[in-house]
C-alpha positions as CSV (number, residue, x, y, z in Angstrom):
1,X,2.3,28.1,-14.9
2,X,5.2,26.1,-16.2
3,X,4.0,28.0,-19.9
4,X,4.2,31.5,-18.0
5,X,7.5,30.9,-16.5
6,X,9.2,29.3,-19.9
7,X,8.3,32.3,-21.7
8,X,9.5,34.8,-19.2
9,X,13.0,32.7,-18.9
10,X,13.0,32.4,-23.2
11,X,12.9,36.5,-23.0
12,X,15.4,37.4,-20.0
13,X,17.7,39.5,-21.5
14,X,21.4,38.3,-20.5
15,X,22.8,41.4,-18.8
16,X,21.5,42.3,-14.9
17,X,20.1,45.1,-14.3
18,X,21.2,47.4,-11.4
19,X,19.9,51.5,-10.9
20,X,24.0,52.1,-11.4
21,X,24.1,50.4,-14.5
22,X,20.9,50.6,-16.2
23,X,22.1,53.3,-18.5
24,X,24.2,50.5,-20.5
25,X,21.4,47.7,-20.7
26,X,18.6,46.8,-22.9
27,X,15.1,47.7,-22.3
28,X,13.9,46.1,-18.8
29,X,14.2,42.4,-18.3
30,X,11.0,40.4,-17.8
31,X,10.5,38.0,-14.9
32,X,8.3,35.6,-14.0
33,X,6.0,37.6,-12.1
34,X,4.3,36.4,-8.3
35,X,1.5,37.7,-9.8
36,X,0.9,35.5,-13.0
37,X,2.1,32.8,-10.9
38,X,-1.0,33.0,-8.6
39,X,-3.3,33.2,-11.4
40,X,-4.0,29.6,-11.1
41,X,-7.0,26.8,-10.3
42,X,-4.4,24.2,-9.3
43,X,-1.7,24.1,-6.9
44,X,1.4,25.2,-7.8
45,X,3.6,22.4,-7.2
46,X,7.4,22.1,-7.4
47,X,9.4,18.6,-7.2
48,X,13.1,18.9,-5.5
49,X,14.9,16.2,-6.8
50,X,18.3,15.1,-7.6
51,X,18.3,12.4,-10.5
52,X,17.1,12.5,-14.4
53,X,14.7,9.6,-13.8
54,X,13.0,11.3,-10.9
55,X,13.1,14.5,-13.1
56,X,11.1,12.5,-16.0
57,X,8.4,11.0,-13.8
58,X,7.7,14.5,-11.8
59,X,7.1,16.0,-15.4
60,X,4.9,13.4,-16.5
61,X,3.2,13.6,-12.9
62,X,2.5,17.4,-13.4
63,X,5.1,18.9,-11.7
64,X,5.5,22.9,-12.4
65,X,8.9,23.1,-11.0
66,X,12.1,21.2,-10.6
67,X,14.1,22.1,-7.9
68,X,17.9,20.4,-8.1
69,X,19.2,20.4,-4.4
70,X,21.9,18.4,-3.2
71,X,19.5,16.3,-0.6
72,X,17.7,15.2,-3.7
73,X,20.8,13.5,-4.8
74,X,22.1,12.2,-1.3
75,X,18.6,10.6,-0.9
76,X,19.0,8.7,-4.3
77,X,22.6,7.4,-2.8
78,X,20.4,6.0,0.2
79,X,21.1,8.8,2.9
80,X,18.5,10.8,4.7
81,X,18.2,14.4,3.8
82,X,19.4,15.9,6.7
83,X,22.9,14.7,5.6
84,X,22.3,17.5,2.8
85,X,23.6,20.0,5.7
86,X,27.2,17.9,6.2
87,X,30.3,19.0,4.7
88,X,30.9,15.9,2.9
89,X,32.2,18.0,-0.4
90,X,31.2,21.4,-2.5
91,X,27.6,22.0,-2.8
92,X,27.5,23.9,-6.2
93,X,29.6,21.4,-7.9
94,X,27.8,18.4,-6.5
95,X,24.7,19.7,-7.8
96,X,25.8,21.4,-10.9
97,X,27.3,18.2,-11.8
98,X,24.2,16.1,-11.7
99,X,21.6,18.7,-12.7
100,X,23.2,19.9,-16.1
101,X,23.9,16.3,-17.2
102,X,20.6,15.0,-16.1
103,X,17.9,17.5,-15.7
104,X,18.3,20.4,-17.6
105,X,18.5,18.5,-21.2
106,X,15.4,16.4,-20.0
107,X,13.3,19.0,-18.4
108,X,10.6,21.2,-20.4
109,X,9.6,22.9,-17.2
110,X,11.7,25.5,-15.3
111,X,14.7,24.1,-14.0
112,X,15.7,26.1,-9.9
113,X,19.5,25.7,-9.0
114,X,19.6,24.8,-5.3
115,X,22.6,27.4,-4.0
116,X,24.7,27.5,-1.3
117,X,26.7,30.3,0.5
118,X,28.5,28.8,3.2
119,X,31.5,28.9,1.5
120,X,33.2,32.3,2.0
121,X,35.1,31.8,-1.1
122,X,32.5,31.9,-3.2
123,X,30.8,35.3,-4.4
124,X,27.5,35.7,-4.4
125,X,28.0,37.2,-8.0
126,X,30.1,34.1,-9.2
127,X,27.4,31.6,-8.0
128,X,24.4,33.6,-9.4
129,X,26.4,34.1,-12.6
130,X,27.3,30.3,-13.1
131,X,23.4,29.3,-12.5
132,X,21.9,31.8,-15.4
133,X,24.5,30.5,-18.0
134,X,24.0,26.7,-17.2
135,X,20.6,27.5,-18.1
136,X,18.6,27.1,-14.9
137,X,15.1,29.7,-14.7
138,X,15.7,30.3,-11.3
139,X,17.6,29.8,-7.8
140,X,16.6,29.2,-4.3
141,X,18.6,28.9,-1.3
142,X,18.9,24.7,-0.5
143,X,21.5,23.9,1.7
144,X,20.2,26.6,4.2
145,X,21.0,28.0,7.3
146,X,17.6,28.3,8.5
147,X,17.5,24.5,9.5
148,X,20.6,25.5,12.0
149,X,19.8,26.6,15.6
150,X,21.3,28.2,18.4
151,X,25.1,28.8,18.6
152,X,26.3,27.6,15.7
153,X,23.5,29.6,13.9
154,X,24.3,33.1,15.3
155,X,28.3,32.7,14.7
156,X,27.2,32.0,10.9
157,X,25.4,35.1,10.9
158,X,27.8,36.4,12.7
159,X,30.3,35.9,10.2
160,X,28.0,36.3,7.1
161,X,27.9,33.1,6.4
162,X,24.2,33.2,7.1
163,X,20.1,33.5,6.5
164,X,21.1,37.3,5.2
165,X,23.9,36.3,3.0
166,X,21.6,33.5,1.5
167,X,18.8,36.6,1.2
168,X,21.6,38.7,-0.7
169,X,22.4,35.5,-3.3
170,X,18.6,36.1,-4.0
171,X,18.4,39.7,-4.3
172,X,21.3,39.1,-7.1
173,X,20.0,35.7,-8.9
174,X,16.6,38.5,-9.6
175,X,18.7,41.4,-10.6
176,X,19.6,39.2,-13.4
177,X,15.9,37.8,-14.2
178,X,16.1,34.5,-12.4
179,X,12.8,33.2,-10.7
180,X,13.7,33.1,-7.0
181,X,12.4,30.8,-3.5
182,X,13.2,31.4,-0.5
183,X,13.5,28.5,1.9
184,X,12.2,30.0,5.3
185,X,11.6,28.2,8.5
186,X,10.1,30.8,11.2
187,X,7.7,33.8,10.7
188,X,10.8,36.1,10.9
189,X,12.9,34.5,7.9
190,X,10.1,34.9,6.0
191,X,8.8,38.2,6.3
192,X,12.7,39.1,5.9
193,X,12.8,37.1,2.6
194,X,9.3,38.9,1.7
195,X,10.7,42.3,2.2
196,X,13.5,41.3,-0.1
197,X,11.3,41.1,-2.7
198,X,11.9,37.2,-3.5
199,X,8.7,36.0,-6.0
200,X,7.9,32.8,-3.9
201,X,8.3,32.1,0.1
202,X,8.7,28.5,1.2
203,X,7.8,28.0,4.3
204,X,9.5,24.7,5.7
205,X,7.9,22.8,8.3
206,X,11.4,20.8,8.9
207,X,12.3,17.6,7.1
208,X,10.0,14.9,6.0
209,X,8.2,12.4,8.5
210,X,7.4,10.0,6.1
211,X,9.0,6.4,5.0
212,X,11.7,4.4,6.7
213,X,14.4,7.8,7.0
214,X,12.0,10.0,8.1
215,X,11.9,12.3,11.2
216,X,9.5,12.9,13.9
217,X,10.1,16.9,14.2
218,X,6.4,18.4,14.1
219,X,3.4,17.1,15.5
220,X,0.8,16.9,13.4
221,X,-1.2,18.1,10.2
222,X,-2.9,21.0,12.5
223,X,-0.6,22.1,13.9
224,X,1.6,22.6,10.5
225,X,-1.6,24.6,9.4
226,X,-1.5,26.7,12.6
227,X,2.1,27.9,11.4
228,X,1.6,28.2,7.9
229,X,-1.4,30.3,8.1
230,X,0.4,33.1,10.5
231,X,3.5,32.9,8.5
232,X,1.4,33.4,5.5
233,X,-0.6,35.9,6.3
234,X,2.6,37.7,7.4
235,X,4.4,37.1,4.2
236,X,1.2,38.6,1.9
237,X,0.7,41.5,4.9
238,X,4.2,42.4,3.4
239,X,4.5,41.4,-0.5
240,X,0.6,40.9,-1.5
241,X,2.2,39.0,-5.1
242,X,4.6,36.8,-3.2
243,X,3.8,32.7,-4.1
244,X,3.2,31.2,-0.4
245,X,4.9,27.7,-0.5
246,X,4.6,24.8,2.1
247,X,7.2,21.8,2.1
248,X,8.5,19.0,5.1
249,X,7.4,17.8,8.3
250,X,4.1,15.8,8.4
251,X,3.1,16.6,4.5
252,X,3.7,13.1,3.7
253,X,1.5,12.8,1.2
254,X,-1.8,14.1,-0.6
255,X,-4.1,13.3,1.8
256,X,-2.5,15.7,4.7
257,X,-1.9,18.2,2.0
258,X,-5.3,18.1,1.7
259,X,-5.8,18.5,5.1
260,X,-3.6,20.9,5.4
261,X,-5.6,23.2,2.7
262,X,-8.9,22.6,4.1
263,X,-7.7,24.6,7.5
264,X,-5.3,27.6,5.7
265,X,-4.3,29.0,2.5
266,X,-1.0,28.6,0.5
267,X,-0.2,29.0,-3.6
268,X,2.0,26.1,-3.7
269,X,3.8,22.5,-2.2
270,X,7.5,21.9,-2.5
271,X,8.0,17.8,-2.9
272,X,11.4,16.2,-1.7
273,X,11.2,13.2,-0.3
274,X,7.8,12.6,-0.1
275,X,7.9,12.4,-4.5
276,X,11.3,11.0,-5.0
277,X,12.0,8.9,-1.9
278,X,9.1,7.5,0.2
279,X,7.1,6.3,-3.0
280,X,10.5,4.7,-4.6
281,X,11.5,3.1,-1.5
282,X,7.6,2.0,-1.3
283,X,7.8,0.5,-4.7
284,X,11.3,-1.0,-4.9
285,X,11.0,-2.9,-1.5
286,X,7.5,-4.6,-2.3
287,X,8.7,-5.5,-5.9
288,X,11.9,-6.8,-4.6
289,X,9.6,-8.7,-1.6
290,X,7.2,-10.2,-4.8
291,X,10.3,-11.4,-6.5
292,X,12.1,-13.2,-3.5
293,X,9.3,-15.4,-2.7
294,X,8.7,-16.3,-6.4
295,X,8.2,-20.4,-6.3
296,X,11.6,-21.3,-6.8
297,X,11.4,-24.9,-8.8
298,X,14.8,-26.5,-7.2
299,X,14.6,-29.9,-8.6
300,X,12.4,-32.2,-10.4
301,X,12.5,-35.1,-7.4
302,X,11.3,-32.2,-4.8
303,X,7.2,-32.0,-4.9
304,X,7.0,-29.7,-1.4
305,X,8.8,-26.8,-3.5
306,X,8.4,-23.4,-1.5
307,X,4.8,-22.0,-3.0
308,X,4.6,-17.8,-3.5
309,X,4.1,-16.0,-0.8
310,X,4.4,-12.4,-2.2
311,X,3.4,-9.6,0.3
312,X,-0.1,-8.5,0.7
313,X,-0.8,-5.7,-1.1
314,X,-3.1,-4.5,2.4
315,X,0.4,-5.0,3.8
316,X,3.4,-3.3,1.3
317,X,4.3,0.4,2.1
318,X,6.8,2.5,4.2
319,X,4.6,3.5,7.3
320,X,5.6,2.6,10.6
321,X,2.4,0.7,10.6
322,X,3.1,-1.2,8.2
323,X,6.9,-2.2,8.7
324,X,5.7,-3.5,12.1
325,X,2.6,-5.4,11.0
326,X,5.0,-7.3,8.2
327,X,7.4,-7.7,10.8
328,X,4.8,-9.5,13.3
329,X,3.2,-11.4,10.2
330,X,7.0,-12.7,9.7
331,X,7.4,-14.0,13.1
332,X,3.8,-15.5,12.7
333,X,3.9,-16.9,9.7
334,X,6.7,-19.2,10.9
335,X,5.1,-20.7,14.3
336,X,2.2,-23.2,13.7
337,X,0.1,-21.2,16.2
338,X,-3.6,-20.4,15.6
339,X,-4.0,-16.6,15.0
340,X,-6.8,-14.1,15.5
341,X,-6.9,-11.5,12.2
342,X,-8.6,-8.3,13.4
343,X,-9.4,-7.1,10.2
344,X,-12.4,-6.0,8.2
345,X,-13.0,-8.8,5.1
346,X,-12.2,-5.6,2.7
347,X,-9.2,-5.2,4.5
348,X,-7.5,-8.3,2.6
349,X,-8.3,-11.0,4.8
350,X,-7.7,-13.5,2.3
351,X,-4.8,-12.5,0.9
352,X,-3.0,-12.2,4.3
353,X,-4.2,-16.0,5.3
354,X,-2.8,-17.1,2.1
355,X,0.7,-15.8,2.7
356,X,0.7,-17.2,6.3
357,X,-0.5,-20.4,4.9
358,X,2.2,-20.4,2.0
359,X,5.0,-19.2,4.6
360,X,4.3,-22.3,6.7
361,X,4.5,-26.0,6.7
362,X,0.6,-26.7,6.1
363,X,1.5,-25.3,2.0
364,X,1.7,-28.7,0.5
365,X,-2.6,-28.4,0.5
366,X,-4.3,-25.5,0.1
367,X,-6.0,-23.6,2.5
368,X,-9.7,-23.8,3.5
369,X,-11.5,-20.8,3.5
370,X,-15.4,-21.0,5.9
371,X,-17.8,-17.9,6.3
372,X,-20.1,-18.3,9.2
373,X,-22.1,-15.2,8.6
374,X,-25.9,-15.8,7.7
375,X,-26.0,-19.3,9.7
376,X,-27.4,-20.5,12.8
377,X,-25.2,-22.1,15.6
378,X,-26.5,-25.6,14.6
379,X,-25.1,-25.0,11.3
380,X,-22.0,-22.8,12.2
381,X,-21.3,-25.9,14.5
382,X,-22.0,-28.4,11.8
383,X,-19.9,-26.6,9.5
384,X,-17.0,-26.4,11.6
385,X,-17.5,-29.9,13.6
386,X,-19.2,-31.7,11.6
387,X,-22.1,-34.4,12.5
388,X,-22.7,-38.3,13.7
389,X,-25.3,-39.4,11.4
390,X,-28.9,-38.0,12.1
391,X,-27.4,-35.4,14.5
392,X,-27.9,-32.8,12.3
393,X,-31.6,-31.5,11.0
394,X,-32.8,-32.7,7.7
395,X,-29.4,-35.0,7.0
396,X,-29.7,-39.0,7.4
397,X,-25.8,-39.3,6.9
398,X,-22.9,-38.4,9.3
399,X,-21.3,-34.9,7.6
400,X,-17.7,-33.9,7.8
401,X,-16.5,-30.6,9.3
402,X,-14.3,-28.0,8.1
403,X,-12.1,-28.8,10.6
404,X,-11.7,-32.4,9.2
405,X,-11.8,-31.3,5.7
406,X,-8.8,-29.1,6.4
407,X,-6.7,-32.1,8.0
408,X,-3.0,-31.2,7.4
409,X,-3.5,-27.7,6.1
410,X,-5.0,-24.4,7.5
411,X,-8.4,-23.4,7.9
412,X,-9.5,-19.8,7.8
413,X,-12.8,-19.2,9.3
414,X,-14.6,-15.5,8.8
415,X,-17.1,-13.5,10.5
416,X,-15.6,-15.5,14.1
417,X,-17.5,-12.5,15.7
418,X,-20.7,-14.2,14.2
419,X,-20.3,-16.9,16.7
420,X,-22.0,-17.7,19.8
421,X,-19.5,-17.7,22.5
422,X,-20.0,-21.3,23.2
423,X,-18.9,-22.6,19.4
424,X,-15.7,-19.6,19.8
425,X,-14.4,-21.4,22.8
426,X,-15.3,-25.3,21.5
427,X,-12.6,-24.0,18.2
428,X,-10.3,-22.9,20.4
429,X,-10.1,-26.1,22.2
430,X,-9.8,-27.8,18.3
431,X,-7.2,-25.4,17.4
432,X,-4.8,-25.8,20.7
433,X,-6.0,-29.3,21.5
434,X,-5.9,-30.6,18.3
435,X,-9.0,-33.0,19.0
436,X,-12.6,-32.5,17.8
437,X,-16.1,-33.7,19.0
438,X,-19.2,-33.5,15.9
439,X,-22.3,-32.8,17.0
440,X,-24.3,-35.9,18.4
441,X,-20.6,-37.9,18.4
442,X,-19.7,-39.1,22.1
443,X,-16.4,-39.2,21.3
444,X,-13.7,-37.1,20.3
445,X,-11.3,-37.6,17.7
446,X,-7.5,-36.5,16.9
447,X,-7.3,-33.6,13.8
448,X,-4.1,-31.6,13.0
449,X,-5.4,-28.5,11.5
450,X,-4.1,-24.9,12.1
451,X,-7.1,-22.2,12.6
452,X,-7.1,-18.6,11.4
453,X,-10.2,-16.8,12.2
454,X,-11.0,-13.5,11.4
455,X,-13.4,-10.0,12.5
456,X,-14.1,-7.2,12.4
457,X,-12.7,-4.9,15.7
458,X,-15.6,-3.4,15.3
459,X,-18.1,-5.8,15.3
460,X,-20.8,-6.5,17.6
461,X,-19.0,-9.7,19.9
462,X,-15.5,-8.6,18.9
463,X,-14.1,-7.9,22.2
464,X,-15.9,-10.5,24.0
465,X,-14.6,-13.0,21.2
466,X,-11.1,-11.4,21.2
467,X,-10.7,-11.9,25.1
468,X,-11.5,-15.8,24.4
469,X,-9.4,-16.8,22.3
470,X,-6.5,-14.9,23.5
471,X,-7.3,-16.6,26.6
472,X,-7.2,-20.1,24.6
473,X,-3.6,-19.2,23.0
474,X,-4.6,-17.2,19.8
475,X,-1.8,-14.6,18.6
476,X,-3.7,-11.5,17.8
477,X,-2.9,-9.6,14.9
478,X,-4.4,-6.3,13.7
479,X,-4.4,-5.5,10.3
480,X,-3.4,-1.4,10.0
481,X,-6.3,0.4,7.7
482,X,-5.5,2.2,4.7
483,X,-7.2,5.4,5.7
484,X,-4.8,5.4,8.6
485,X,-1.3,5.2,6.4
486,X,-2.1,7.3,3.1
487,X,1.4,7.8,2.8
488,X,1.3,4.0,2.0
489,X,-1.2,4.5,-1.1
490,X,1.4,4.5,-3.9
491,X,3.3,1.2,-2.9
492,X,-0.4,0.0,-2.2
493,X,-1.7,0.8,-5.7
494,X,1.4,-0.6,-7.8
495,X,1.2,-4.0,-5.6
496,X,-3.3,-3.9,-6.5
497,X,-2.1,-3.2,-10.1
498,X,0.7,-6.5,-10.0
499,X,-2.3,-8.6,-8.6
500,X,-4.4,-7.4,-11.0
501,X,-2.9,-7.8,-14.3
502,X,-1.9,-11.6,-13.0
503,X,-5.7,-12.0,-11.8
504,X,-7.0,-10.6,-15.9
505,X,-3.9,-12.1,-17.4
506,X,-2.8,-8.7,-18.7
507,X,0.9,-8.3,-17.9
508,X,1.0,-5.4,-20.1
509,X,-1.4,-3.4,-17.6
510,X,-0.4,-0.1,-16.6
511,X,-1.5,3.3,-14.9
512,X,-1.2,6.7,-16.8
513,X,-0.1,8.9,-14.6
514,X,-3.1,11.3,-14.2
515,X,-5.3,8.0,-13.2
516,X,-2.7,7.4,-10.6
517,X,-3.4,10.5,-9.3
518,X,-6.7,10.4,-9.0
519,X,-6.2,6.8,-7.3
520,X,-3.9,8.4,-4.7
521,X,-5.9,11.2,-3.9
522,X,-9.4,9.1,-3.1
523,X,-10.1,8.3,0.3
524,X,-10.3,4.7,0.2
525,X,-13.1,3.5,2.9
526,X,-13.7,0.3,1.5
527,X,-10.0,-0.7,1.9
528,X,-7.2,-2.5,-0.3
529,X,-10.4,-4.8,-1.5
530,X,-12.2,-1.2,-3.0
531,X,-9.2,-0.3,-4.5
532,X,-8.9,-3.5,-6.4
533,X,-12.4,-3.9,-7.5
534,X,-11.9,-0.1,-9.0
535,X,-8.4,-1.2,-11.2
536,X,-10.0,-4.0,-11.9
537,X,-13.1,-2.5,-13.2
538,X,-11.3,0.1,-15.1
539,X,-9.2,-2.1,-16.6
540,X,-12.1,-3.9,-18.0
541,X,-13.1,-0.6,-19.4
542,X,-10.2,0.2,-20.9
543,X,-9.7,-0.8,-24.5
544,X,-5.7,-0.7,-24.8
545,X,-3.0,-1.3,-21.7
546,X,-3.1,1.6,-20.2
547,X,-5.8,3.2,-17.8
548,X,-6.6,6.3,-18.6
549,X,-8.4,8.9,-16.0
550,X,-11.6,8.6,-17.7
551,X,-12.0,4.8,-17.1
552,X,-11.8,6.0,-13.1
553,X,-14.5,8.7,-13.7
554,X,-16.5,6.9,-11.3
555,X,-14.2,8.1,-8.4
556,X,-13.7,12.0,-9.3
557,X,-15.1,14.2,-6.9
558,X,-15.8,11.5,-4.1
559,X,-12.8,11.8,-1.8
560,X,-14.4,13.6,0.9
561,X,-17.1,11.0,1.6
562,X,-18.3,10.1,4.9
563,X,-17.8,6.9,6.4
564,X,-21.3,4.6,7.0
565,X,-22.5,4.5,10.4
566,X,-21.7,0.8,9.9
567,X,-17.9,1.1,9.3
568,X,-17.8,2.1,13.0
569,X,-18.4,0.5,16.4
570,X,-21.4,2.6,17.1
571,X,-22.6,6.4,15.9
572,X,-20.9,8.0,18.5
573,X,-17.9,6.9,17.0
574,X,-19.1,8.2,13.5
575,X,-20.1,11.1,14.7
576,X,-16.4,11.7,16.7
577,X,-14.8,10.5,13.3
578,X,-16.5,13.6,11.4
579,X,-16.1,16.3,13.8
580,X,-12.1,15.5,14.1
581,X,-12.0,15.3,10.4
582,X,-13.6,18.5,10.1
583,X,-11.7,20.2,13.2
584,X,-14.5,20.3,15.1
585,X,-16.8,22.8,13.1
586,X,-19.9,21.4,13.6
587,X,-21.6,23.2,10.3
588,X,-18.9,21.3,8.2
589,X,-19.4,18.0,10.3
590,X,-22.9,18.0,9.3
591,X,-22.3,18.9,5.5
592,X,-20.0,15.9,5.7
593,X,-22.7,13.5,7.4
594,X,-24.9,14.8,4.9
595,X,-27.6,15.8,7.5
596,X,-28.6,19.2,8.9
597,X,-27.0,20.8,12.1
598,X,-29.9,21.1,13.8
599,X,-30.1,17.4,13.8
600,X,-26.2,16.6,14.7
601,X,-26.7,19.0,17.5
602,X,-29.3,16.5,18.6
603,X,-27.7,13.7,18.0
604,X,-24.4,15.2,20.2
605,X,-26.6,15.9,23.1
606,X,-28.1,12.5,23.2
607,X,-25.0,10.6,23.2
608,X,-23.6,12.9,26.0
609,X,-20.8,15.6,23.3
610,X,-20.2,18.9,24.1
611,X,-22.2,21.2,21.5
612,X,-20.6,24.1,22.4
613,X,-17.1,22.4,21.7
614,X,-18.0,19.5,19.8
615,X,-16.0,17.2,21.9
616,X,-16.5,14.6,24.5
617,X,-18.5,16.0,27.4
């Protein structure tokens, strides 16, 4: 597309043509046509930016399309894009300023100008003018008045300073052979922009959700499709060749465009913040987290030296989710309390131990690390206690617990779920008590260790294990699931890909951009730990620094798996998990599930869901 469109710029001729004029021009100027643009496999996919360095990493991402807008810019100065609609100075020259110095000599796809027309003292033809001899393929209409509502709206249409003045800019910018997008917000804008003849129809689903400036301004993924699809189907009722854009609101990242595609039909994505700022303010804040808690060596005589306690890479990213869950992991790490990690183990369970452990006082030793899967309460007990001598079977000599062993320091214990309830409530009493009885020992003894144990929510004893040792003091803390956050999945990858090269001692280790891609577009079930065993496995693969998209080959085409019945807390819960992924269409459910219909029909009916609906009778 970005061949088509650089061809078609290469041979505009100059001069506009107009029916009153064509007499004096040269032969007919040719555009990129809607038409050529839909002739594609991929999405069409535009980035609206406002610096050279996002500019240069949207090109090497793949990006079709650069779109310079003022909001692009503003976000690189730390504001949100809404203050894009403010009247802090001149739009035109704010963006011509930036976009001819840093974009246009950098960029070797089309370039759009983002145009505005609330100034009545600029002309239409002026502004359109300026734009084709800067050198820009196209124009679109970014600050626009279709993100204004009620009064104020109707006086700037009533003055002209409006959604139909912004429609006549585009009429001109493709009298003279620019490409032209229409930023649209309601079916009626854009069947008005269709009719105009504009080649591509944005339709804006309101500013961006995602990251730390985001806005909550549309529901949900669905309900975005819902609107797309009639606005669509107006705008192709009306213009059959016209591009069909999407951009905004809860399109926060592949994953819901994705979603979004699975349910309704569009050509092409417009990425603002969700490619310049929510994966830069992702990156920067857990590079600049790694770096503050570097070991700092501050003098020779001082052996207790503050150990490295970078983030957790289950932990980094700009979610809500997982602002909160660093901010309670904060508050925990500095109180010497015994915690309860509801987390599966591929969730990073380790990791996040060791950076409580390293935040606290205990960091002087390391920390202990006991798995009580696979044992037998006499042994989970013996692990964890200990044993007076000939108390346990088979051993002639007393044996020392974890909980001993881990004097001074903290002791992480996994699989607490594993557990009979009596040897959950007898470490509890160790943990706030601070005192500890082995097996076959009358007597207790005093032990200053801090315990961390860790499940799975859904395990079998979770919630009967939970309610104990909340009971006994524990601080619960969840652990937020990748699957849940994709937006997160960039930050998450460059923090897997620090850990990595330090854990293969290759500090030279990098992504290329297209096996990036493919990293943030897989649906990551097995958690932070999957994603690191995949770098890490690639990067064994790879010969030279960089991973390349063939050393990932082992993930192409396997985003859309199903969950095990296993990940879940029991197959009505897998079975709900599939039919809301798949909107409740019970033929794609079972595709998904890999088994037949007849049998999820089956399956509904036994565990008491609506067949009819698919939802919970």
């Amino acid at each position: 597309m970005s061949r088509i469109i650089s061809a078609a710029v290469r041979e505009v001729d100059p001069a506009p043509v107009r029916p009153e004029t064509a007499e004096r021009c040269e032969p007919p100027i040719e555009r990129p046509s809607a038409r050529l643009l839909r002739r594609r496999q991929d999405l069409l996919l535009g980035a609206a930016i406002g610096t050279g360095m996002a500019a240069n990493f949207a090109i090497r991402g793949g990006a079709d399309l650069l779109i310079a807008i003022n909001a692009g810019r503003l976000r690189s100065m730390g504001e949100p894009s809404l203050t894009a609609m403010l009247p802090f100075g001149e739009s035109n020259a704010f963006v011509r300023d930036f976009a001819v110095r840093e974009i246009l000599p950098r960029a070797i796809v089309p370039v759009v100008f983002g145009a505005c027309v609330f100034d009545p003292r600029q002309s239409i033809e002026a502004i359109v003018a300026r734009a084709k001899a800067d050198g820009f393929a196209g124009l679109t209409n970014f600050p626009t008045a279709t993100m204004v509502t009620g009064r104020f709206r109707d006086v700037l249409e009533e003055n002209g300073l409006g959604f139909a003045r912004e429609l006549d800019l585009l009429a001109a910018a493709r009298d003279v052979g620019l490409l032209t997008i229409a930023y649209t917000h309601d079916p009626a804008e854009a069947e008005a922009a269709a009719r105009r003849g504009v080649d591509a129809v944005n339709i804006g689903l309101g500013w961006n959700q995602g990251g730390a400036r985001g806005l909550e301004l549309l529901a949900d993924v669905e309900a975005a499709a819902l609107h797309v699809s009639k606005v669509a189907r107006k705008v192709r009722s009306i213009a059959p060749e016209a591009v069909c854009m999407v951009e905004g609101g809860p399109i926060v990242s592949p994953k819901h465009l994705e979603a979004l595609c699975r349910i309704t039909s569009i050509d092409g994505y417009i990425g603002g913040s969700t490619i310049d700022r929510v994966p830069l303010e992702s990156a920067i804040e857990a590079t600049t987290a790694s770096f503050k808690t570097i070991e700092r060596i501050r003098s020779r005589t001082e052996p207790t030296a503050r150990a490295s306690a970078a983030v957790p890479p289950a932990l980094v990213g700009s979610s809500a989710e997982a602002r909160e869950a660093r901010a309670v992991l904060q508050r925990l790490a500095g109180a010497d309390v015994p915690i309860l990690l509801l987390a599966r183990p591929e969730q990073g369970v380790q990791d996040i131990a060791e950076h409580l452990h390293a935040l606290s006082r205990r960091r002087v030793r390391h920390l202990l690390s006991l798995h009580l899967s696979g044992k037998d309460p006499t042994a989970q007990r013996v692990a964890l206690f200990g044993a007076a001598t000939g108390a346990a079977p088979g051993a002639e000599k007393a044996q020392l617990g974890f909980v001993d062993v881990g004097a001074s320091s903290t002791l992480l214990v996994h699989e607490i779920a594993s557990a009979t309830l009596d040897i959950v409530r007898e470490l509890a009493d160790v943990a706030t008590e601070r005192r500890v009885r082995p097996l076959g020992d009358a007597a207790a003894h005093d032990v200053d260790v801090r315990v961390i144990v860790a499940t799975d929510p859904h395990a079998e004893n979770a919630a009967s294990v939970q309610i104990a040792l909340e009971a006994a003091g524990f601080a619960t803390f969840e652990v937020p699931p990748l699957l849940r956050r994709q937006e997160d999945l960039p930050a998450v990858i460059e923090a897997v890909l620090r850990k990595v090269r330090v854990r293969l001692r290759r500090p030279d280790l990098a992504l290329e951009g297209g096996a990036h891609r493919i990293l943030a577009d897989h649906q990551w079930l097995g958690d932070v730990m999957e994603l690191q065993r995949e770098i890490e496995q690639a990067a064994l693969r790879a010969e030279a620094k960089l991973i390349t998209v063939p050393e990932l080959s082992a993930l192409i085409g396997q985003g859309g798996a199903a969950r095990p019945v296993s990940a879940f807390g029991s197959e009505r819960e897998w079975i709900l998990d599939a039919l809301r992924r798949n909107r409740f269409r019970r033929g794609a459910t079972a595709d998904f599930l890999g088994i037949s219909r007849k049998t999820l029909y089956n399956r509904m009916r036994r565990l008491g869901l609506d067949t009819r609906s698919g939802r919970e009778a």
